[in-house]
C-alpha positions in Angstrom: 0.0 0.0 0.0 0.7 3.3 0.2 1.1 7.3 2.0 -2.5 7.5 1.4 -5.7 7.1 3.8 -5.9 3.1 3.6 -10.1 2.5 3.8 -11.7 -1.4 3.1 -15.2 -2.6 2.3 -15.5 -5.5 3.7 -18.4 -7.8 2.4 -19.6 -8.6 -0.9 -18.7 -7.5 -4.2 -21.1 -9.1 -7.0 -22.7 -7.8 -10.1 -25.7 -5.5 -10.7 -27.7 -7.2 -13.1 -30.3 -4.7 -14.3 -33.4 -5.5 -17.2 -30.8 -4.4 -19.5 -27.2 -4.2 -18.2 -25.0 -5.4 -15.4 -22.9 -3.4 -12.9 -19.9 -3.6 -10.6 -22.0 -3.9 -7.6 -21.8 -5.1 -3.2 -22.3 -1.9 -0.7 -18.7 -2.0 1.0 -17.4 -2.9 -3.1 -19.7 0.6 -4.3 -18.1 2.6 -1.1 -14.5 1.3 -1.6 -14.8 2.0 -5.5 -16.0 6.0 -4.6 -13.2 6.3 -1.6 -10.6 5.8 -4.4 -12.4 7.9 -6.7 -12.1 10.5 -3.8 -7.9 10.3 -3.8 -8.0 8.1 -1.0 -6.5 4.2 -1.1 -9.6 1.9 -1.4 -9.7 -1.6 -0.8 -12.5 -4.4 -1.2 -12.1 -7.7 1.5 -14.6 -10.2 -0.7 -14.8 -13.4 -2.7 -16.0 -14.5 -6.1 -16.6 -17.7 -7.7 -14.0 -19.1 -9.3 -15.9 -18.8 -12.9 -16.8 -16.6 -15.6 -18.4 -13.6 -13.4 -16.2 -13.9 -11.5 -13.3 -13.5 -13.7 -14.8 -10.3 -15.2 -14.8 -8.9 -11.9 -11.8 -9.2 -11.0 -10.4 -7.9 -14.8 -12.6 -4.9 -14.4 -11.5 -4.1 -10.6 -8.4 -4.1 -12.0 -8.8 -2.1 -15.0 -10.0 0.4 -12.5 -7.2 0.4 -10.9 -8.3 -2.2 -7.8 -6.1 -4.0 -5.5 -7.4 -7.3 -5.8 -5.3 -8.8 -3.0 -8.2 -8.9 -0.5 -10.6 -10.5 -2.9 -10.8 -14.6 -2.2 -11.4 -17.3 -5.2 -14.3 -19.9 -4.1 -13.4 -22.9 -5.7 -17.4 -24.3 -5.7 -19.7 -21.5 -5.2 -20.8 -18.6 -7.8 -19.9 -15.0 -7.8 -22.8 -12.7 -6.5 -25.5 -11.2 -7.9 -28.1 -9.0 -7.4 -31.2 -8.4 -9.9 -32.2 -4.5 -9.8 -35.5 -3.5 -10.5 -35.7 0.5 -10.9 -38.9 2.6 -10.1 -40.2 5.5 -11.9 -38.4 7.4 -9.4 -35.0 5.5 -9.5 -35.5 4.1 -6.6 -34.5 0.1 -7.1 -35.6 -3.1 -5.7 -32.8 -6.0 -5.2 -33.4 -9.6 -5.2 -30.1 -10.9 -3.8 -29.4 -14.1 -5.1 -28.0 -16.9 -1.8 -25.4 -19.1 -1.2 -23.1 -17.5 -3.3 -19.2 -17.0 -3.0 -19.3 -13.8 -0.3 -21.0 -16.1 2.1 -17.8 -18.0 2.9 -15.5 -15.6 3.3 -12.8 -16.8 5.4 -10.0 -15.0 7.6 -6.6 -15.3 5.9 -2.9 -14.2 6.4 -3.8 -11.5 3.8 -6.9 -10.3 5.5 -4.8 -10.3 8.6 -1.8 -8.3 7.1 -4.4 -5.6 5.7 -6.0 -5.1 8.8 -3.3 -3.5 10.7 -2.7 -1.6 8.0 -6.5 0.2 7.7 -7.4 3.6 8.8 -10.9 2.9 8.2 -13.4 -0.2 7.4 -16.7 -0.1 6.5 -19.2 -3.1 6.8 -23.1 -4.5 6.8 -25.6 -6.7 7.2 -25.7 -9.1 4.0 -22.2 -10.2 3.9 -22.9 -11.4 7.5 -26.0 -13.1 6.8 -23.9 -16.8 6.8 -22.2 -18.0 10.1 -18.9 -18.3 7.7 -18.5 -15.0 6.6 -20.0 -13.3 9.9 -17.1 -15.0 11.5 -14.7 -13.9 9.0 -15.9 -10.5 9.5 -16.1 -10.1 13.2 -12.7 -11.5 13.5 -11.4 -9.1 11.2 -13.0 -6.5 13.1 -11.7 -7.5 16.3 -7.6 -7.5 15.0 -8.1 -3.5 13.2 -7.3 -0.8 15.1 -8.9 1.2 11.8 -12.4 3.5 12.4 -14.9 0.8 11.8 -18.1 1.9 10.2 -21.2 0.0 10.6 -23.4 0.7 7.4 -26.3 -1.0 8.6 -27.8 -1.3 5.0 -30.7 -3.7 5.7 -31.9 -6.0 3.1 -35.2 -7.2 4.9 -35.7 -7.7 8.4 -35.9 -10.9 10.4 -34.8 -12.6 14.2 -31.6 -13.4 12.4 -31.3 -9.4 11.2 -31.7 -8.6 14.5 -29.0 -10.7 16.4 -26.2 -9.2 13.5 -27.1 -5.8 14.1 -26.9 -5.8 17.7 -23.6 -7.7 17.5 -22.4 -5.5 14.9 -22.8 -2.4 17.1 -20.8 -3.8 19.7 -17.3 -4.1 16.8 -18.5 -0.2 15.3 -17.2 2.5 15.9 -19.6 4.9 13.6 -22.7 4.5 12.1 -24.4 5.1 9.3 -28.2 4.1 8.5 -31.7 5.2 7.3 -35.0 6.6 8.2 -36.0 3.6 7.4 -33.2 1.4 9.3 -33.7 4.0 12.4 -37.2 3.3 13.1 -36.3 -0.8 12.8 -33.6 0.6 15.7 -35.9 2.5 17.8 -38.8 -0.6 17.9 -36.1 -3.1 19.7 -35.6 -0.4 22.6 -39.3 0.7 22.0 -40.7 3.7 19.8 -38.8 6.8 21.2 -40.4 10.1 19.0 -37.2 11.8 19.2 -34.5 10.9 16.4 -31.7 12.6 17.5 -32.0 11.4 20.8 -32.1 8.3 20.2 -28.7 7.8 18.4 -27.3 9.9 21.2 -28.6 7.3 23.5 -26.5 4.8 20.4 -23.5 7.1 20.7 -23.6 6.4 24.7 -24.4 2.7 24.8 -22.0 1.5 22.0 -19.4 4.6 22.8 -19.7 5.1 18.8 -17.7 8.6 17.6 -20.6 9.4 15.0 -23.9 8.5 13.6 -25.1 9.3 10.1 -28.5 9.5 9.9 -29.3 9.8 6.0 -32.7 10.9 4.5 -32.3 10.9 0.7 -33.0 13.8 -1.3 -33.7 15.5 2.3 -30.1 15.5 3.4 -28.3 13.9 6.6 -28.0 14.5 10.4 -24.5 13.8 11.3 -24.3 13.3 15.1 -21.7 13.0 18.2 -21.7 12.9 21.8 -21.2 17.0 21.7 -22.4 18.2 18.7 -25.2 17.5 15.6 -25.8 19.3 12.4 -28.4 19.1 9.8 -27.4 19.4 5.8 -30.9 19.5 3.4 -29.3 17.7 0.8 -29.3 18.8 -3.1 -32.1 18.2 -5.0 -31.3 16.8 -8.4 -33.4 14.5 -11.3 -32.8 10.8 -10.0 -31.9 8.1 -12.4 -30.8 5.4 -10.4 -30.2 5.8 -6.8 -28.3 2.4 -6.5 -25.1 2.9 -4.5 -25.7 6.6 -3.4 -26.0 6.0 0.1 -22.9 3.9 -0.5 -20.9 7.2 -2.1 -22.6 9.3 0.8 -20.5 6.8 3.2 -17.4 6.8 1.4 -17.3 10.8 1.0 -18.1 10.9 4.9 -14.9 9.2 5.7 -12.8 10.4 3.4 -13.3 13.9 5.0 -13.5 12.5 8.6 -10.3 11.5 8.6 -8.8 14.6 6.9 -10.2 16.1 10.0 -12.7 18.2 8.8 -15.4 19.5 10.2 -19.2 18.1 10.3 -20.5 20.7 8.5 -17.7 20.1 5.5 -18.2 16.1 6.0 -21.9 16.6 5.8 -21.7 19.0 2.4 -19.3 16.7 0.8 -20.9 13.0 1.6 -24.6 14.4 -0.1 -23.1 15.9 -3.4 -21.7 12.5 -3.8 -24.5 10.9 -3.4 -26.7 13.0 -5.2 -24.6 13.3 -8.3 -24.4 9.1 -8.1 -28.3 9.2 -8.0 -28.3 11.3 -11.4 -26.0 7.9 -13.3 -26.4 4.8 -14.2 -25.1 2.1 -11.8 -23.6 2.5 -8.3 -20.1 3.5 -9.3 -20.2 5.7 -12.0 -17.1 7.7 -12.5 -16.8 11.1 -11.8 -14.2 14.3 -10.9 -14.1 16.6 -8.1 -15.7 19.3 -10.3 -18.3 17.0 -10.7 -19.3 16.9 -7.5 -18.7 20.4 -6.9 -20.8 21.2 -9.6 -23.7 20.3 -8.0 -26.4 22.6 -6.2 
């Protein structure tokens, strides 16, 4: 690696597959893909199959500019994927196909190596949704000494959701989640009217250094034990809103660790997610003007 910020997705990486097209796709795949897109040093902890999607992957990660190192070769099960269905507002659907390569992830000498090397992690719910690669995950969690950002990123909700998130919020050190993935919050501690008290009470019980509270075109609330700020967001024609909340993460701890402040994180994390909601796919490419460019 190198002198830059060192940030990891960990979790799956797996293809898009759209009516008509298929994408680079995986949350902590989408984040790590706009982190380096951002000037920081992105890397994605995953498996594929060892077959024909999953060779593509691997040559377009590459082509991109991807270290591979952390991605793992199953020798039996597929690569990923996940069929997106797109509203008339952009908004999509997923179907995420199961027992698939990212589900047995396993804990290796690489994934060991790269750990002490992190400044920052970022990880979910569906790449923990098997025993292996929960295992695999949490274990990597415990070795880093790197910020490690729970991006709860809920794909349904069951007793099984449950028990990961609550484990997961004991390894995190930020969060980052939804209206939507709030109110699931608030029900297992009962309804509590109040939003931003509620993830102060988060901040307190799990001794978290942030919470992201996200609300689409409506902006975030970005909160810690001493302070909170609201940003309303940018309002712009949405195309495909696949990975924005993704890009939102990955601009939020780009500029976290640069120092800056919560107002500046705020500002930068939802123009890159609103410019991603205007494109096609969940990592488009884009510049620094680009992003600045929008209002």
């Amino acid at each position: 690696m190198n002198d830059k910020q060192k940030i990891a997705g960990l979790g799956e990486v797996l293809w898009d597959v759209y009516e008509d097209k298929k994408y680079l796709g995986g949350a902590p795949a989408n984040f790590a893909a706009h982190v380096n897109q951002a000037g920081a040093y992105g890397i994605i902890l995953s498996r594929v199959g060892n077959d024909a999607a999953g060779d593509q992957l691997i040559k377009e990660l590459v082509s991109l500019d991807f270290d591979v190192s952390g991605i793992q070769i199953d020798p039996q099960k597929p690569t990923g994927t996940v069929k997106v269905t797109l509203n008339e507002e952009g908004v999509p659907a997923f179907q995420c196909v199961q027992d698939v390569s990212y589900d047995y992830m396993e804990y290796n000498d690489i994934w060991d190596n790269i750990a002490i090397e992190l400044d920052a992690v970022l990880f979910g719910t569906l790449a923990q949704r098997s025993t292996v690669s929960r295992k695999a995950i949490q274990r990597f969690l415990q070795k880093t000494t790197a910020i490690r950002v729970f991006d709860i990123n809920l794909r349904g909700w069951s007793d099984h959701t449950e028990k990961i998130v609550l484990e997961s919020l004991e390894l995190a050190d930020m969060i980052k989640l939804n209206i939507g993935e709030l109110e699931k919050l608030k029900n297992l501690s009962g309804p509590r009217e109040n939003n931003i008290e509620f993830l102060r009470q988060l901040i307190d019980d799990y001794q978290l250094k942030m919470a992201a509270l996200t609300a689409g075109s409506e902006g975030c609330y970005l909160i810690t034990k001493d302070e909170n700020i609201y940003h309303p967001g940018f309002k712009v024609n949405a195309v495909d809103t696949t990975g924005a909340g993704d890009a939102f993460a990955a601009g939020m701890i780009v500029k976290y660790l640069s120092g800056a402040p919560l107002a500046e994180i705020a500002d930068y994390g939802n123009r890159l997610g609103a410019f991603v909601s205007t494109q096609r796919g969940a990592i488009p490419e884009w510049s620094y003007s680009d992003i600045m460019s929008i209002d």
